[in-house]
C-alpha positions as protocol buffer text, in pm:
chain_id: "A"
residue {
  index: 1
  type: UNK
  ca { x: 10322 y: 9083 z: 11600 }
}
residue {
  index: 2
  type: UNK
  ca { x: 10278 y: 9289 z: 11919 }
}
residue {
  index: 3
  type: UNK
  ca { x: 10278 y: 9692 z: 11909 }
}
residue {
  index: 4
  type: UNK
  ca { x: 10650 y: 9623 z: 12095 }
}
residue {
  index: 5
  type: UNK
  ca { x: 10790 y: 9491 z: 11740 }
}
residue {
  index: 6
  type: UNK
  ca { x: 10740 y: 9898 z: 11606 }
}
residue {
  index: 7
  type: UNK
  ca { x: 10955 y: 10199 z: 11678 }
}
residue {
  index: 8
  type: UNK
  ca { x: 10782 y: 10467 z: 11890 }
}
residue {
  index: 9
  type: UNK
  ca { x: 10561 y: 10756 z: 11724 }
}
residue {
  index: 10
  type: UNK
  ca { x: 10863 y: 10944 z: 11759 }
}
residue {
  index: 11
  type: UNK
  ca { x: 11099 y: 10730 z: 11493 }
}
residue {
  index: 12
  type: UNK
  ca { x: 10837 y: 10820 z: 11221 }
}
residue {
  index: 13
  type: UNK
  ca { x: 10896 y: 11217 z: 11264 }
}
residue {
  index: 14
  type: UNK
  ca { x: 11261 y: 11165 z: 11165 }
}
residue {
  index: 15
  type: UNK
  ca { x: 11101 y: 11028 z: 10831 }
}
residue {
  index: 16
  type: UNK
  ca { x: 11224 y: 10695 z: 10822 }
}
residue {
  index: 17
  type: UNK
  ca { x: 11021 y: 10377 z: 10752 }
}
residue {
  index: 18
  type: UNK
  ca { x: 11016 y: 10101 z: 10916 }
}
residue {
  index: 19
  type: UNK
  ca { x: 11022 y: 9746 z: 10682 }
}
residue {
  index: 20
  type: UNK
  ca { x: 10964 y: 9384 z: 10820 }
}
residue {
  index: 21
  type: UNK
  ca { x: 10813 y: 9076 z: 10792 }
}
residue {
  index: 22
  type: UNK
  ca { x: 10577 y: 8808 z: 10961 }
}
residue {
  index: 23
  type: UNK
  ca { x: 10576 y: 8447 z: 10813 }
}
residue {
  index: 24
  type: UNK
  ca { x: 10533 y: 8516 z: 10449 }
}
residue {
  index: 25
  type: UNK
  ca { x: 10448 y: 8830 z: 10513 }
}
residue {
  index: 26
  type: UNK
  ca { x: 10665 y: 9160 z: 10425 }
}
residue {
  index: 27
  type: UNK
  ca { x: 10540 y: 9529 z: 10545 }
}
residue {
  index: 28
  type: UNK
  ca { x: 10619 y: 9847 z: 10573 }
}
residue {
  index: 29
  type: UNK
  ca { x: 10506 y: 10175 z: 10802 }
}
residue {
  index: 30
  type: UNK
  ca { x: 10614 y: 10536 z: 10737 }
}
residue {
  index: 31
  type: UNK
  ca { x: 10518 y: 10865 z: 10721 }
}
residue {
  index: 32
  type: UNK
  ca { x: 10391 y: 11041 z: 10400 }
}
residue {
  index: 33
  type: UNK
  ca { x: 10525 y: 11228 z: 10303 }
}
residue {
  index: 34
  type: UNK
  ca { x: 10867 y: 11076 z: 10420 }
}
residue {
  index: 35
  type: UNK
  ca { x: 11051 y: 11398 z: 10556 }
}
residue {
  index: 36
  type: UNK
  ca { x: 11246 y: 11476 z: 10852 }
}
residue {
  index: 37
  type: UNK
  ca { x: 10974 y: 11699 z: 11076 }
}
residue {
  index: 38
  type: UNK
  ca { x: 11133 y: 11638 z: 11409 }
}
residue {
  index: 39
  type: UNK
  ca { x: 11252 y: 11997 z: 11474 }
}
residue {
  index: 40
  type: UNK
  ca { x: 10951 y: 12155 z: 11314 }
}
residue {
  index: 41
  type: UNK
  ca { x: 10729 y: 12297 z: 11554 }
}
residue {
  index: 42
  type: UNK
  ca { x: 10362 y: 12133 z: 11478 }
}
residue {
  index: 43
  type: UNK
  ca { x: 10158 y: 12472 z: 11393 }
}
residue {
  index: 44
  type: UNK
  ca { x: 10449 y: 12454 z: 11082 }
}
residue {
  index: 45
  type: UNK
  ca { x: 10430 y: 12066 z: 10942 }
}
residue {
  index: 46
  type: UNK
  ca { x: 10272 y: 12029 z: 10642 }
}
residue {
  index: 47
  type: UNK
  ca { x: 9953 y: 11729 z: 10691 }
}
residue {
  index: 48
  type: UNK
  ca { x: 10099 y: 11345 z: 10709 }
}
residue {
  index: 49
  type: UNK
  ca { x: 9973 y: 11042 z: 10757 }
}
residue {
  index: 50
  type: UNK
  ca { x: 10111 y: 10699 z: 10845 }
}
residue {
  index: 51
  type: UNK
  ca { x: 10083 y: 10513 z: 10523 }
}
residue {
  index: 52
  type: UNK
  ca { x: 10096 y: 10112 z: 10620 }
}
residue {
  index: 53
  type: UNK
  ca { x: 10207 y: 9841 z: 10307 }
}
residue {
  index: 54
  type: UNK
  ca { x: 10220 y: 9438 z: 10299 }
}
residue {
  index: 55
  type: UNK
  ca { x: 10307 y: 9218 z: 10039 }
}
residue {
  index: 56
  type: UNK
  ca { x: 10376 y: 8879 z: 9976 }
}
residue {
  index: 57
  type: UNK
  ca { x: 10775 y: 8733 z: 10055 }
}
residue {
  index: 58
  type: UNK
  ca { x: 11009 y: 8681 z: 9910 }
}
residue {
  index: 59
  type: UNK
  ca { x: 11100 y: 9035 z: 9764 }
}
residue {
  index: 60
  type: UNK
  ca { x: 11230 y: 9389 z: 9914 }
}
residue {
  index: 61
  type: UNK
  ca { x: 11003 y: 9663 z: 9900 }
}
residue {
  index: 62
  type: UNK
  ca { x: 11197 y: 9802 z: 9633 }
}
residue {
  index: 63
  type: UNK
  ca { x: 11209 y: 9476 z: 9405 }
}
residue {
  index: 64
  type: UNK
  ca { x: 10812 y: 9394 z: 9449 }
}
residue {
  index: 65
  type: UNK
  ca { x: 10574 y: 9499 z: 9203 }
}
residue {
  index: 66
  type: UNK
  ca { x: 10313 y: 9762 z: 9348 }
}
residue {
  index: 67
  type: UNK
  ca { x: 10047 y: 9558 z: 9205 }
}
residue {
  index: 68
  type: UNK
  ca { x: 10147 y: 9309 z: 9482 }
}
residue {
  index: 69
  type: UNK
  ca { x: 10147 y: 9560 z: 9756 }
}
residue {
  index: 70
  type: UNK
  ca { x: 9831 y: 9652 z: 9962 }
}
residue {
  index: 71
  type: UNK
  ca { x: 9845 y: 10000 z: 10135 }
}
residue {
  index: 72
  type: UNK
  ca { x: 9622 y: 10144 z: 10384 }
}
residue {
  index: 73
  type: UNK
  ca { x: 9637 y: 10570 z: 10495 }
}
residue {
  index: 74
  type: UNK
  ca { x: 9609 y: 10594 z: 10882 }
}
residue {
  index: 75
  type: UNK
  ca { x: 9590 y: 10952 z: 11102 }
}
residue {
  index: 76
  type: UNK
  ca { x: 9959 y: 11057 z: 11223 }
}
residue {
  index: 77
  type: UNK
  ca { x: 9892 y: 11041 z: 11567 }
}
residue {
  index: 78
  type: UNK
  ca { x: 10031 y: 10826 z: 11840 }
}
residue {
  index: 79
  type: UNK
  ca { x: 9647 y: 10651 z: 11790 }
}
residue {
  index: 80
  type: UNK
  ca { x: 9690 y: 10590 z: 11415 }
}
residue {
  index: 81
  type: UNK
  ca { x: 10019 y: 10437 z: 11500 }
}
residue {
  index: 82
  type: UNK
  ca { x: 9805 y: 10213 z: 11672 }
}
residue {
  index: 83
  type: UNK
  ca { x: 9581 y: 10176 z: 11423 }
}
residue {
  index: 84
  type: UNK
  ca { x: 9827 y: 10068 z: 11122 }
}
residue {
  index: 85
  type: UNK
  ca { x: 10059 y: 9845 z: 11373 }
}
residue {
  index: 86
  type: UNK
  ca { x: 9668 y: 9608 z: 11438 }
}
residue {
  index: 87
  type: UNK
  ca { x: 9612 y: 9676 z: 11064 }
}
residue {
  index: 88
  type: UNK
  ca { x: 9981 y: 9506 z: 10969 }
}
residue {
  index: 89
  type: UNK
  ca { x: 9914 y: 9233 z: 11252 }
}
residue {
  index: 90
  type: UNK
  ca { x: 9571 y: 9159 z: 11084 }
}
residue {
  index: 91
  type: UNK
  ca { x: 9741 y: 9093 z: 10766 }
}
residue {
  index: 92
  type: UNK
  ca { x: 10008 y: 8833 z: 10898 }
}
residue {
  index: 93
  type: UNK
  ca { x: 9871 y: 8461 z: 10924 }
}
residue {
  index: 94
  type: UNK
  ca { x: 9830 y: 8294 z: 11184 }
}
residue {
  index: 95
  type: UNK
  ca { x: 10078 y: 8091 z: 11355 }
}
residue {
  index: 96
  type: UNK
  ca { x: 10063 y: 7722 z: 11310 }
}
């Protein structure tokens, strides 16, 4: 995984997630709270934070238990996108 396979630090203001997977691997990266904050000026957004989640394959996000899930918080800054894209990487096995 390479910080190219992730939508900008922009895509996360419009509150959408962004779901994947890495050989065996399935994870998630959003804002929290997921909410539309594009047009709000930043003096007037309420505090986020990038909120990064991997579980095993084969299931949806939606269709896995949460006790399968592993979540980390990360700041929602351009840096903490940086932070939760190595995070996700970390968690994908290696190639073999």
């Amino acid at each position: 995984m390479e910080r190219s396979d992730f939508y900008s630090f922009e895509h996360y203001e419009y509150g959408e997630p962004y779901l994947g997977s890495c050989r065996g691997v399935r994870f998630r990266l959003a804002m929290e709270p997921l909410k539309n904050v594009k047009f709000v000026p930043l003096d007037k957004r309420d505090p986020a934070v990038f909120l990064a989640t991997v579980w095993p394959e084969p299931y949806c996000w939606e269709k896995t238990d949460d006790s399968l899930k592993e979540s980390r918080e990360f700041p929602f800054t351009p840096e903490g996108l940086e932070e939760a894209v190595a995070w996700i990487t970390e968690k994908c096995p290696e190639e073999e």
